[in-house]
GUZA-960705 format. One record per residue: residue in one letter; x, y, z of N, C-alpha, C, O in turn. Coordinates in steps of 0.05 Angstrom, whole numbers, padded with zeros to 5 digits, always signed. Last residue first. Example, Ala and Ser with C-alpha at 12.3 -4.5 7.8 and 13.67 -1.06 7.14 Angstrom:
residues 2
S+00257-00045+00142+00273-00021+00143+00258+00001+00157+00268+00023+00161;A+00264-00114+00156+00246-00090+00156+00264-00066+00156+00285-00066+00169;
end
This chain:
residues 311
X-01045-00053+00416-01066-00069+00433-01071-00067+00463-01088-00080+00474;X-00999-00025+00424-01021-00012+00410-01048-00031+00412-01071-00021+00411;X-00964-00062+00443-00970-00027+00465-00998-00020+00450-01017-00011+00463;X-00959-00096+00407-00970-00104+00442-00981-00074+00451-01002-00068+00464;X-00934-00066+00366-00966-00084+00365-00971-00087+00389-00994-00079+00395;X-00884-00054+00395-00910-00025+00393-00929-00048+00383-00948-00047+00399;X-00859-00098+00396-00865-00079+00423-00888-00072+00413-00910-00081+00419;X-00850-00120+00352-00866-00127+00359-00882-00126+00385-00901-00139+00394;X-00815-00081+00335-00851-00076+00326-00860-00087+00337-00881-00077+00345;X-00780-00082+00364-00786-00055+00366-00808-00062+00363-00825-00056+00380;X-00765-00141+00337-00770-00138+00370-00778-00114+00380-00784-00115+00404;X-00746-00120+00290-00773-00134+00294-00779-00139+00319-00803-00141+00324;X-00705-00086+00298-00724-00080+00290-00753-00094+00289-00776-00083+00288;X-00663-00134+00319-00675-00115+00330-00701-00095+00328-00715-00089+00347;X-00653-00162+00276-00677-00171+00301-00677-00159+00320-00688-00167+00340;X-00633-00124+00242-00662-00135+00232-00675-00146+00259-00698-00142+00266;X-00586-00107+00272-00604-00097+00266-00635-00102+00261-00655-00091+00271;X-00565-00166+00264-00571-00151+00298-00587-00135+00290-00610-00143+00295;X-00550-00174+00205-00571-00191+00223-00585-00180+00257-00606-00186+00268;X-00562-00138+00160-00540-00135+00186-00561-00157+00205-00583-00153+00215;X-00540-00133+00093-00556-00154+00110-00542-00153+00146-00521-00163+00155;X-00512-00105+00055-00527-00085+00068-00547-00119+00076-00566-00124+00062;X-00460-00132+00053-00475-00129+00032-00513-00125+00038-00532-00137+00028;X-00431-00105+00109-00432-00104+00078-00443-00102+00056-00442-00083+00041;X-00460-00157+00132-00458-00130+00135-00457-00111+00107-00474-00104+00091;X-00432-00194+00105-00452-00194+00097-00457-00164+00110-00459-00146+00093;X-00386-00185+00134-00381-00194+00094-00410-00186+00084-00415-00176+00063;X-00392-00201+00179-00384-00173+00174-00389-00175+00142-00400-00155+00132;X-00398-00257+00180-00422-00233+00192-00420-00207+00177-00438-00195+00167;X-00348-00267+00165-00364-00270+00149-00387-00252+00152-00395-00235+00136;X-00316-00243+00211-00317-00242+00191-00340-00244+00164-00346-00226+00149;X-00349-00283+00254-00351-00250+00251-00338-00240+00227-00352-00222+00218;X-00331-00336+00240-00366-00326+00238-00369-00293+00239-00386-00280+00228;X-00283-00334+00242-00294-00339+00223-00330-00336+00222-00346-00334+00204;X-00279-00325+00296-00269-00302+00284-00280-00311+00252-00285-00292+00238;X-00305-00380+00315-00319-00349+00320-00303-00321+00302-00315-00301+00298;X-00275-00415+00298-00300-00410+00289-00313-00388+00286-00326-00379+00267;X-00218-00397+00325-00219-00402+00295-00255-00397+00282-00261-00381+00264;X-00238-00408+00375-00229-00384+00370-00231-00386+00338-00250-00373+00327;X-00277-00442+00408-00254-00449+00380-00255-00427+00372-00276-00421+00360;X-00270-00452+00475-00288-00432+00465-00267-00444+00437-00245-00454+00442;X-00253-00479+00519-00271-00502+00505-00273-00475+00477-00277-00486+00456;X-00226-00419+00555-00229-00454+00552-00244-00462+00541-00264-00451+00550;X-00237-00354+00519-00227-00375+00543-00235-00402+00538-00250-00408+00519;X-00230-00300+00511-00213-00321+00490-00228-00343+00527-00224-00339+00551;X-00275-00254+00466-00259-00264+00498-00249-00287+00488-00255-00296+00465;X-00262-00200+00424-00279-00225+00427-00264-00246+00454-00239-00249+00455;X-00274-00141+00398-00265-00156+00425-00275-00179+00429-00297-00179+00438;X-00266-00105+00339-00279-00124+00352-00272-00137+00375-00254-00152+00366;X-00279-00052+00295-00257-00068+00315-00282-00080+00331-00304-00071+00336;X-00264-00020+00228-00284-00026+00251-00271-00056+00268-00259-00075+00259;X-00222+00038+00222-00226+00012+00214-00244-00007+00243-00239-00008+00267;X-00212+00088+00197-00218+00083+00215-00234+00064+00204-00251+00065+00186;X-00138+00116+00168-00170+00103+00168-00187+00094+00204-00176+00094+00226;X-00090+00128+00203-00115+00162+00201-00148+00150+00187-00170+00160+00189;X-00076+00096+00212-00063+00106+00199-00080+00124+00183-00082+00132+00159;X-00124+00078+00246-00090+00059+00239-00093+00072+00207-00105+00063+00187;X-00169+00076+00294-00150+00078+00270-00125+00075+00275-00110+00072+00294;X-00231+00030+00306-00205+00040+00319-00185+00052+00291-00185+00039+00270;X-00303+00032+00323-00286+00034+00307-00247+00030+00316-00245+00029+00340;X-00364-00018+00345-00321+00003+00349-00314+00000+00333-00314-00021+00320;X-00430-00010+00335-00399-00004+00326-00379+00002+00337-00372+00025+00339;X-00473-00038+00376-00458-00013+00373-00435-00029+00358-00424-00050+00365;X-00501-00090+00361-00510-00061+00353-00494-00044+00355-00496-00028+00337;X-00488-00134+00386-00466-00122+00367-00479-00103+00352-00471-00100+00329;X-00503-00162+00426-00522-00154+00408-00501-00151+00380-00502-00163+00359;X-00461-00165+00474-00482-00182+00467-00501-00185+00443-00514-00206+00440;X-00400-00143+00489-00421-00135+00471-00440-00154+00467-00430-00167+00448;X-00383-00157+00563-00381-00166+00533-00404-00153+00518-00425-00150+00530;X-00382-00146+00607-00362-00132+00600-00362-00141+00566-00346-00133+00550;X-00417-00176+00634-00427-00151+00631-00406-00131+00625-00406-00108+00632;X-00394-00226+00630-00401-00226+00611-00422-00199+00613-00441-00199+00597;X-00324-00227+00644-00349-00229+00651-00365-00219+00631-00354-00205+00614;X-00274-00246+00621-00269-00234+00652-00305-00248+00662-00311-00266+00677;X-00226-00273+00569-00257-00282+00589-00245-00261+00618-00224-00259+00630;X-00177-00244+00541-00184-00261+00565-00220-00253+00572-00232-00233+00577;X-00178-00227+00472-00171-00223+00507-00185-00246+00528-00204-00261+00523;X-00163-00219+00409-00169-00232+00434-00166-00224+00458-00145-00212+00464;X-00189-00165+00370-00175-00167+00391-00183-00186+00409-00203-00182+00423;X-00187-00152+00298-00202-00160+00318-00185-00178+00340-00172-00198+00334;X-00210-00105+00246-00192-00117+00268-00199-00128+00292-00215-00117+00308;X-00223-00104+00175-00230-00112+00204-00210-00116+00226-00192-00133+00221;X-00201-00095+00134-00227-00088+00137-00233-00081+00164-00244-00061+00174;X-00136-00083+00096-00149-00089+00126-00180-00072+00126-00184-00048+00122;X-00125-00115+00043-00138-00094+00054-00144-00098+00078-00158-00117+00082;X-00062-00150+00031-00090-00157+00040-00104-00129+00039-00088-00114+00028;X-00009-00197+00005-00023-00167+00011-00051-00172+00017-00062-00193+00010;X+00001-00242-00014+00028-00231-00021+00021-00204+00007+00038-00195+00022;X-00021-00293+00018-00027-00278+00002-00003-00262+00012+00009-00264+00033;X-00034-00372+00021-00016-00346+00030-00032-00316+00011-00050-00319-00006;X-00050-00417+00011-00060-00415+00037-00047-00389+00043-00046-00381+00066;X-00040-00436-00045-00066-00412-00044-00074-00406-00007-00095-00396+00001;X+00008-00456-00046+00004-00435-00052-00024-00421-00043-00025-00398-00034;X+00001-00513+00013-00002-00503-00012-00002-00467-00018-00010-00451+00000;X+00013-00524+00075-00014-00517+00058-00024-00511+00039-00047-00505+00036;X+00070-00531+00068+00047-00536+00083+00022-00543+00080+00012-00565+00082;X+00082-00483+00043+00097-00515+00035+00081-00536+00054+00085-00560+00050;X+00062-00438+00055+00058-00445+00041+00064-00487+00033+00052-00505+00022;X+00092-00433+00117+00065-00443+00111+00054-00453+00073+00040-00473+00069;X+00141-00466+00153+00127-00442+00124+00101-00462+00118+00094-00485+00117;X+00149-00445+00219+00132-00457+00203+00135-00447+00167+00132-00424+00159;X+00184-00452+00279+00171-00433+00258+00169-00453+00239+00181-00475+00239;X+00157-00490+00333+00178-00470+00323+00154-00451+00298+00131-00443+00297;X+00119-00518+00364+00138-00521+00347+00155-00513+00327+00165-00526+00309;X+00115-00496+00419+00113-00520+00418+00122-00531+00393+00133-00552+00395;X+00071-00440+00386+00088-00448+00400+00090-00476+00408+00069-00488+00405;X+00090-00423+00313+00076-00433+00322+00092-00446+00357+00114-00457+00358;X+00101-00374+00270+00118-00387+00288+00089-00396+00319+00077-00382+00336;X+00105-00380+00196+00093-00371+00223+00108-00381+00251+00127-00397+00249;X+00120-00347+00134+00127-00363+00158+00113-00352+00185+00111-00329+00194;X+00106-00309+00095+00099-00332+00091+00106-00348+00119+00089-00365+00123;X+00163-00259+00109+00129-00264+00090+00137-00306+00083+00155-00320+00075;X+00206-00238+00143+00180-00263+00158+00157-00280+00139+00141-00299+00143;X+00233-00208+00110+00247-00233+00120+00233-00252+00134+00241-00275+00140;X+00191-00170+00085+00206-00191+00066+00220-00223+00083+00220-00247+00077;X+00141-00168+00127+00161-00154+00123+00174-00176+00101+00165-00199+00102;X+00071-00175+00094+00089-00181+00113+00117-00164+00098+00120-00154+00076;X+00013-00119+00100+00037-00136+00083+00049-00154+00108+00043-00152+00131;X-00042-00084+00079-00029-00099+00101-00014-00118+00085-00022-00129+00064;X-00068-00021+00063-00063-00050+00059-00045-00056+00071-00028-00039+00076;X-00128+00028+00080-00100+00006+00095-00096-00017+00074-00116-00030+00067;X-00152+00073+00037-00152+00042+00054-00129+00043+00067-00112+00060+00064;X-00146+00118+00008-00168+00107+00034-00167+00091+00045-00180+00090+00066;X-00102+00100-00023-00131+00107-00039-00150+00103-00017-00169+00088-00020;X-00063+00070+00025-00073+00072-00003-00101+00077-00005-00119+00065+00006;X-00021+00064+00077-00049+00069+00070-00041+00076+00040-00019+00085+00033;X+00001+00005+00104+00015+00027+00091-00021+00037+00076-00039+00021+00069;X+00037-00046+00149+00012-00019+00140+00024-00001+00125+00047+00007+00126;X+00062-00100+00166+00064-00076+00168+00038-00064+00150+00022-00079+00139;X+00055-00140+00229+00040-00136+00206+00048-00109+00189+00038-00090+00202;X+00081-00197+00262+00082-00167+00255+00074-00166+00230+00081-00182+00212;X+00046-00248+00267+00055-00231+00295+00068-00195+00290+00067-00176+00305;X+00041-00253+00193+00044-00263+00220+00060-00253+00250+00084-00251+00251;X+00006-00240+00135+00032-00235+00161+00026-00254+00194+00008-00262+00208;X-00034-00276+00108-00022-00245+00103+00005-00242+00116+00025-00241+00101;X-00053-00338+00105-00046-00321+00121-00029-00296+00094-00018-00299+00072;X-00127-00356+00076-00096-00343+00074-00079-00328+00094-00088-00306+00102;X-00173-00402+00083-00157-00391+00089-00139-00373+00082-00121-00387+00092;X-00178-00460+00095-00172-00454+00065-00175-00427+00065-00181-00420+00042;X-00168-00488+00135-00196-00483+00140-00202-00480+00111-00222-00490+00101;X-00115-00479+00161-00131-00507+00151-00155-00505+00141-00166-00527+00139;X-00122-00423+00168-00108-00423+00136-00119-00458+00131-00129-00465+00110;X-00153-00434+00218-00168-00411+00192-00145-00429+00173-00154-00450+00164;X-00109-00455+00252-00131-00470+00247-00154-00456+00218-00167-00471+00203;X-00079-00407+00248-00063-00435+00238-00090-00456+00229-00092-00469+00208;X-00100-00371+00277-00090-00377+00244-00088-00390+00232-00094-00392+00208;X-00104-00393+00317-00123-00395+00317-00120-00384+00280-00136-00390+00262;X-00046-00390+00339-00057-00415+00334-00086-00416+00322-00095-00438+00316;X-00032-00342+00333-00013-00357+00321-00030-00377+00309-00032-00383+00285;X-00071-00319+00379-00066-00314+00355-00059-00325+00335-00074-00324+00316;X-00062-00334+00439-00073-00356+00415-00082-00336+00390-00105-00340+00383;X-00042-00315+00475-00070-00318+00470-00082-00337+00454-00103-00351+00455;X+00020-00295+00479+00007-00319+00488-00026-00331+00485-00032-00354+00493;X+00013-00235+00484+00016-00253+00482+00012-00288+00497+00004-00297+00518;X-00053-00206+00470-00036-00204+00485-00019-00229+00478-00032-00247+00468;X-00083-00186+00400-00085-00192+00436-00055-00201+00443-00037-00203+00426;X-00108-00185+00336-00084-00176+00354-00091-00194+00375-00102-00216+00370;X-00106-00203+00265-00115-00214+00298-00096-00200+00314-00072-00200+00308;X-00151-00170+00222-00126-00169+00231-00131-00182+00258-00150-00178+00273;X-00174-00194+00155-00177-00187+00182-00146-00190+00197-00127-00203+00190;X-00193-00177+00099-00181-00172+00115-00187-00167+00140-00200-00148+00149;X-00246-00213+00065-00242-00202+00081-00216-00202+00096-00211-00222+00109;X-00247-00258+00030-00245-00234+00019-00240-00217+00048-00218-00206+00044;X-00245-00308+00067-00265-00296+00047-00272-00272+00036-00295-00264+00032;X-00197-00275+00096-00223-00296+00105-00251-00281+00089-00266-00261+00093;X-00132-00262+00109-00152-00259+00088-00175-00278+00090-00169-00301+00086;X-00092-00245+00164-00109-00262+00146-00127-00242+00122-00131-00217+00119;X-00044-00217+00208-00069-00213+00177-00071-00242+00174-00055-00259+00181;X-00036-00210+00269-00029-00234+00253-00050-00224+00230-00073-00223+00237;X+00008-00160+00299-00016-00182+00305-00013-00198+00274+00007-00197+00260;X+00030-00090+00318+00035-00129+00332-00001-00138+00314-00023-00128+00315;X+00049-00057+00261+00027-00066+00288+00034-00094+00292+00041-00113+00278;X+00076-00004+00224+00083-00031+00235+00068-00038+00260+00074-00026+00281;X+00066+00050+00172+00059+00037+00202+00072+00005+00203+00076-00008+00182;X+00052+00102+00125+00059+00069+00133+00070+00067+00165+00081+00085+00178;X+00038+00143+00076+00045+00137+00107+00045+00104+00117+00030+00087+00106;X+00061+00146+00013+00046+00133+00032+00054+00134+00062+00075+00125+00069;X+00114+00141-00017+00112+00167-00004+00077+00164+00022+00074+00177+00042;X+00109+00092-00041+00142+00100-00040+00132+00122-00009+00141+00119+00014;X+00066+00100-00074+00068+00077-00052+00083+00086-00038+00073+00090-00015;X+00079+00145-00105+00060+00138-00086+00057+00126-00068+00048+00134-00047;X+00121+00124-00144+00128+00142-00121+00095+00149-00090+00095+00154-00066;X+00088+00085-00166+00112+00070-00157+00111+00100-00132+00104+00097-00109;X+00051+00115-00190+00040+00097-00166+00065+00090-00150+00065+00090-00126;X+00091+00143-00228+00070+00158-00204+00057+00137-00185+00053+00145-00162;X+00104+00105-00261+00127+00118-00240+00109+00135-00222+00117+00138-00199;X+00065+00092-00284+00077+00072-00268+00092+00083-00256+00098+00072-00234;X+00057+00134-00315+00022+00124-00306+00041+00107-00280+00032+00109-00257;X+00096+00145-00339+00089+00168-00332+00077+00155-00312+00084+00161-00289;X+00108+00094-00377+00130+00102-00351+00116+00124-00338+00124+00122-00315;X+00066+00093-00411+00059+00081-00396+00086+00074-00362+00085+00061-00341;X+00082+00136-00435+00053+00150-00425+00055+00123-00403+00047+00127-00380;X+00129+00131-00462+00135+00155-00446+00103+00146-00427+00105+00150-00402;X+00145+00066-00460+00147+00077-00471+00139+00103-00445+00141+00100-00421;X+00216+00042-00422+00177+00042-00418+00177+00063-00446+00197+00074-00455;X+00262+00039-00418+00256+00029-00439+00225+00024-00438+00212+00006-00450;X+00298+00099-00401+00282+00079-00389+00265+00056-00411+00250+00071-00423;X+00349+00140-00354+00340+00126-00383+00311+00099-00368+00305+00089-00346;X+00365+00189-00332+00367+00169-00328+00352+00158-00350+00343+00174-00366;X+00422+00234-00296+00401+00234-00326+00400+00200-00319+00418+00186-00308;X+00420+00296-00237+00422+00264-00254+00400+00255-00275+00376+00260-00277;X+00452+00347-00253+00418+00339-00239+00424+00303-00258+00429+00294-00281;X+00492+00381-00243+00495+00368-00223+00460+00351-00223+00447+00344-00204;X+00500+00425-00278+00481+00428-00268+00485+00409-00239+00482+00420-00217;X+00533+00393-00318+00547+00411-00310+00522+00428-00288+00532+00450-00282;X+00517+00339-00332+00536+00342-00314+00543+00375-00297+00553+00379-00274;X+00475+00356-00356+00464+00344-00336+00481+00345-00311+00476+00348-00288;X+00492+00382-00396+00483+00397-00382+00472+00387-00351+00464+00400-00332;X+00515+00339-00425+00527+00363-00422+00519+00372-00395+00533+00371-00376;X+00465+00303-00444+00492+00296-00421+00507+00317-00416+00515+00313-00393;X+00445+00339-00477+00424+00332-00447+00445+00327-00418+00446+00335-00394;X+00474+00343-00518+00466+00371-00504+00460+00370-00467+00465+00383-00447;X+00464+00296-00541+00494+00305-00528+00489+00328-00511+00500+00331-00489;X+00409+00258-00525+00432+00267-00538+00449+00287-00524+00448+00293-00500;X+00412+00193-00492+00400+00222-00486+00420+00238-00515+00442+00230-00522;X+00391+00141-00531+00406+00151-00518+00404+00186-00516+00396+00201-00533;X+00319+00112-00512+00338+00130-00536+00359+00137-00515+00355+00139-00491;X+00283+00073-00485+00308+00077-00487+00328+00084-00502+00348+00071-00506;X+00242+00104-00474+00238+00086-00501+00263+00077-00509+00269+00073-00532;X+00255+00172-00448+00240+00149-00446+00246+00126-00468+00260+00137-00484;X+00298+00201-00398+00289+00198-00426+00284+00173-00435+00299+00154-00433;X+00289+00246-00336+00287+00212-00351+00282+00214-00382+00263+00227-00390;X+00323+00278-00299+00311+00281-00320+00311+00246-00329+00328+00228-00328;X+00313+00318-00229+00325+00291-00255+00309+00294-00278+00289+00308-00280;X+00288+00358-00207+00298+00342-00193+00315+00313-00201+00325+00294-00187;X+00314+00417-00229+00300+00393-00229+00307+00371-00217+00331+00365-00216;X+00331+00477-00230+00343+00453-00212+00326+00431-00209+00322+00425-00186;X+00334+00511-00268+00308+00512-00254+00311+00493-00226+00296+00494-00206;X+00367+00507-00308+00376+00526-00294+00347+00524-00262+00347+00537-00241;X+00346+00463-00339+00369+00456-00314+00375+00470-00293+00382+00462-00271;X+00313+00495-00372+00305+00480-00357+00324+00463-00335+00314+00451-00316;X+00351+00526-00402+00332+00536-00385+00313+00518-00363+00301+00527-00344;X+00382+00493-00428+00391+00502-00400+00368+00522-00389+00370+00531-00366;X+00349+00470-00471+00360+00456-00454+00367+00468-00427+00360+00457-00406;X+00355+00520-00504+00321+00514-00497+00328+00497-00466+00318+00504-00445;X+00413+00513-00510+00390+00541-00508+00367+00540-00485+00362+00551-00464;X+00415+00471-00533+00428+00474-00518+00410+00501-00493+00401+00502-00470;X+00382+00483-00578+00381+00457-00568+00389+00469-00532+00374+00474-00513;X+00417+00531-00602+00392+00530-00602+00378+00505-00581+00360+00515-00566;X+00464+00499-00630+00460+00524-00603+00435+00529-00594+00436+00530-00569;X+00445+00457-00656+00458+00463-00634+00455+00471-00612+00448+00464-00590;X+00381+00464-00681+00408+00473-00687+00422+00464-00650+00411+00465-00628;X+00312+00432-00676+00330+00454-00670+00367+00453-00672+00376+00434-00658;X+00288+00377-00683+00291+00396-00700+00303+00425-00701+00303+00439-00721;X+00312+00350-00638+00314+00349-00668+00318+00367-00690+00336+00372-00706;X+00265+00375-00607+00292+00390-00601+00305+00375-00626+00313+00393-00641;X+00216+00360-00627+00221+00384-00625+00248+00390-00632+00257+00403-00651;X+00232+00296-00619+00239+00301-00640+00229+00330-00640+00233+00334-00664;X+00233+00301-00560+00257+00288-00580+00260+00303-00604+00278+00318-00611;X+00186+00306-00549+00208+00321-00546+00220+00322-00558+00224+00342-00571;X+00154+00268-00567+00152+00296-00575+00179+00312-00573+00189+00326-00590;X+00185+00225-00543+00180+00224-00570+00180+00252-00572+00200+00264-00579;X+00197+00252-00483+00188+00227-00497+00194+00245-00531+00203+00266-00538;X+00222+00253-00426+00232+00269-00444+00222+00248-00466+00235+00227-00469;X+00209+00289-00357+00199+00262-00377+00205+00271-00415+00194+00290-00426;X+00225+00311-00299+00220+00317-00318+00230+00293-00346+00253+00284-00352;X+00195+00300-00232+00213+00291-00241+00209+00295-00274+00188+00283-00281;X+00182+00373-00199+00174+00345-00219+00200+00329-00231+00220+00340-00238;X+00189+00416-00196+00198+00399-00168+00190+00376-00174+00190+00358-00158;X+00170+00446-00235+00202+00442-00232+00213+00429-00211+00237+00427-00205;X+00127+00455-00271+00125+00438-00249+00157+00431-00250+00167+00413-00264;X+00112+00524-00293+00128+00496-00301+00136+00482-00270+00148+00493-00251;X+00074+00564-00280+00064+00545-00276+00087+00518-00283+00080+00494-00279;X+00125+00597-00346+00095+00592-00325+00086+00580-00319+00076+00568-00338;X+00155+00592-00388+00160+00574-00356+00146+00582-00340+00151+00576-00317;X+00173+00585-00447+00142+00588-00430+00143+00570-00408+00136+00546-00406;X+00209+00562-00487+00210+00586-00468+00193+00590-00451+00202+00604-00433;X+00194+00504-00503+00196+00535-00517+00198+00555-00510+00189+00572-00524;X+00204+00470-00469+00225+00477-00488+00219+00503-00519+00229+00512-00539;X+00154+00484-00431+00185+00491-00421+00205+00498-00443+00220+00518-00443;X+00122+00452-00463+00117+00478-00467+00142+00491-00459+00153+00507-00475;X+00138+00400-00452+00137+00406-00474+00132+00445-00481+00138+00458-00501;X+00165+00375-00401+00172+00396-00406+00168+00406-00431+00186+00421-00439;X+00128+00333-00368+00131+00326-00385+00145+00361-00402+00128+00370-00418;X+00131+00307-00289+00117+00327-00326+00138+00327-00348+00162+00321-00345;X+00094+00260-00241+00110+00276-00267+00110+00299-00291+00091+00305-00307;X+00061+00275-00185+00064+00265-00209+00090+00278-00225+00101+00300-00222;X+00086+00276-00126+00089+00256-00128+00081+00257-00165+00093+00239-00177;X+00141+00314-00096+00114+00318-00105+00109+00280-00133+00125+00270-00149;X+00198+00315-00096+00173+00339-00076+00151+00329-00090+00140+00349-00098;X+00247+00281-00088+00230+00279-00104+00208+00290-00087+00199+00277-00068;X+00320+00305-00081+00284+00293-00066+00268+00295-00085+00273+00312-00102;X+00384+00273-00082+00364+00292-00092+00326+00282-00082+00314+00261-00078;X+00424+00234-00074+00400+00241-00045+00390+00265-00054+00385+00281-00036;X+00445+00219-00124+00426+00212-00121+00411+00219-00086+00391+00208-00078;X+00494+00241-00138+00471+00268-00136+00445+00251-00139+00426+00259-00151;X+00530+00201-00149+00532+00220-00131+00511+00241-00123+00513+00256-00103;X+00514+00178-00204+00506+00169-00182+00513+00188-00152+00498+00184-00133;X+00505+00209-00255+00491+00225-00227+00495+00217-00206+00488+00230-00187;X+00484+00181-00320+00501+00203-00306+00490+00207-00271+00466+00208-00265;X+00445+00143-00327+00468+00147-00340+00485+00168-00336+00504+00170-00352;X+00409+00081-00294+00430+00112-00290+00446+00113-00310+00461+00095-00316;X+00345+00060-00321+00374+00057-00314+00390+00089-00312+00385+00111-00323;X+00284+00022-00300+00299+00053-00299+00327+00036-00298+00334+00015-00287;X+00239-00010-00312+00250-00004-00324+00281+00013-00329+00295+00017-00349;X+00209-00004-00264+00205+00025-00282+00225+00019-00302+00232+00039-00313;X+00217-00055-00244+00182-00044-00248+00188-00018-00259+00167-00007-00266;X+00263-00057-00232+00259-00073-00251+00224-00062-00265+00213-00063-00288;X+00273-00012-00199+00290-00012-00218+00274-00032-00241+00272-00025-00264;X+00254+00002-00141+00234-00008-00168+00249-00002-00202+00238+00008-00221;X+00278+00013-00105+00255-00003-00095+00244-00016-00131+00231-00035-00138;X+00320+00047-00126+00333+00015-00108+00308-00001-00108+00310-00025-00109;X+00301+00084-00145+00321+00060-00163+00326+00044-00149+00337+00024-00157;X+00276+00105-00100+00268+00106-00129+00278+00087-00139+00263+00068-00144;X+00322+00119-00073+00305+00103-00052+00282+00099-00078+00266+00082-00069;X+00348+00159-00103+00371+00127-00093+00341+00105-00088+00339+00083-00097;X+00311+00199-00090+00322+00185-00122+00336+00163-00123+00338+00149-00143;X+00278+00207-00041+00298+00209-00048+00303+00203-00087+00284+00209-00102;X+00207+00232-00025+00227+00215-00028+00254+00218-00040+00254+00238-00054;X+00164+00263+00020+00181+00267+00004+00198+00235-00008+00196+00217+00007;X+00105+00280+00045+00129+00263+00048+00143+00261+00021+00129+00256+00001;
end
């Protein structure tokens, strides 16, 4: 997945520091490939292996190389690398580009942009920035929390009691993540889970509208982002040879090519939905920290078969 150069400067102008100094018209240029380079071997003629679908990084070294070269010479070294059609050029520590750079920037059509990071710590931040940027990402009905470190996601049908069984967790101390829409975006193996900008922090509870929650419950009842660990689906009470009893077998379900372990828990009358998603969470926390409680009494109900069989 690719990204634009507009869709670059619009998401993270203040986090890269970045400003335009030539190009705005030749910003639906794509950015192919998510790290940067750095064209120090390029400005000596040696364009083997030169990463030309890279956004190209013009630091100190550079600078002062091409410094040290004449005019013509400058210019020289300069259009061999334009001639290549880069996808932009950034010059770092916010030096003004010199004259050669703006020349060629215009006459190439490749936009020049400036940045007041120094060069190693714009390199390290513009690669996660385009990472995130280029991440597969998703939008799911249901409600994030954070419960004791643990991302959990509430789905089920409407009307279930999602909303409300949040509402009772964030009293609890708590964080809501999102509410009724959750969006996704995978990182480094994981899922992390957000709200959209125009819902983050508000819930909409039924019987009394929408809610902010923070002003409510204080700062620490929200979180900006979550990891999704866990997902877990209310549904309606049918019968109880339709329910997991043991929780020896694992469901898994994916969302967004992870596969994230899922849970069905029945919703019906007297039952505090809030407790029980708070006891499987936690259950799960400990899971985790290699203590599976079903397992162990399962295993001791095996032995304490075979002592009887062996007597």
């Amino acid at each position: 997945m690719s990204i634009t150069l507009k869709e670059l400067l619009s998401s993270s102008t203040e986090r890269l520091s970045l400003e335009l100094v030539w190009g705005e018209e030749r910003l639906d240029r794509t950015i192919e490939e998510n790290a940067l380079n750095r064209p120090g071997l390029a400005l000596t003629g040696f364009f083997q292996y030169f990463a030309q679908r890279r956004l190209q990084v013009f630091g100190l070294a550079e600078f002062t190389y091409l410094k040290s070269l004449n005019s013509e010479e400058r210019e020289l070294r300069l259009r061999g690398i334009f001639e290549k059609n880069v996808p932009a050029v950034v010059v770092s520590r916010n030096r003004n580009p010199l004259p050669e750079l703006r020349v060629l920037a215009e006459e190439y059509g490749t936009p020049l942009l400036r940045t007041a990071m120094i060069t190693s710590h714009f390199i390290n931040e513009c690669t996660l920035v385009i990472e995130e940027l280029t991440a597969p990402r998703d939008r799911v009905q249901g409600t994030m929390l954070e419960i004791m470190g643990i991302g959990v996601l509430l789905q089920g049908q409407a009307g279930i009691g999602k909303s409300e069984t949040a509402l009772s967790l964030i009293g609890r101390g708590y964080s809501l993540v999102a509410d009724d829409v959750t969006e996704m975006v995978r990182t480094g193996g994981r899922v992390m889970a957000f709200a959209h900008e125009m819902t983050r922090y508000h819930m909409e509870i039924r019987g009394v509208g929408i809610v902010h929650v923070p002003s409510l419950f204080g700062v620490s009842a929200i979180r900006r982002d979550a990891m999704l660990d866990m997902v877990i689906n209310l549904h309606p009470y049918v019968n109880d040879a339709d329910e997991d009893r043991t929780g020896l077998q694992q469901t898994e379900i994916e969302i967004l090519g992870v596969k994230i372990p899922y849970f069905a828990l029945p919703v019906s009358s007297g039952r505090d939905m809030a407790n029980i998603v708070e006891a499987a969470a936690l259950n799960y926390k400990l899971k985790l920290l290699g203590h599976d409680a079903a397992k162990e009494l399962d295993d001791k109900l095996i032995a304490n078969f075979l002592r009887k069989a062996v007597k």
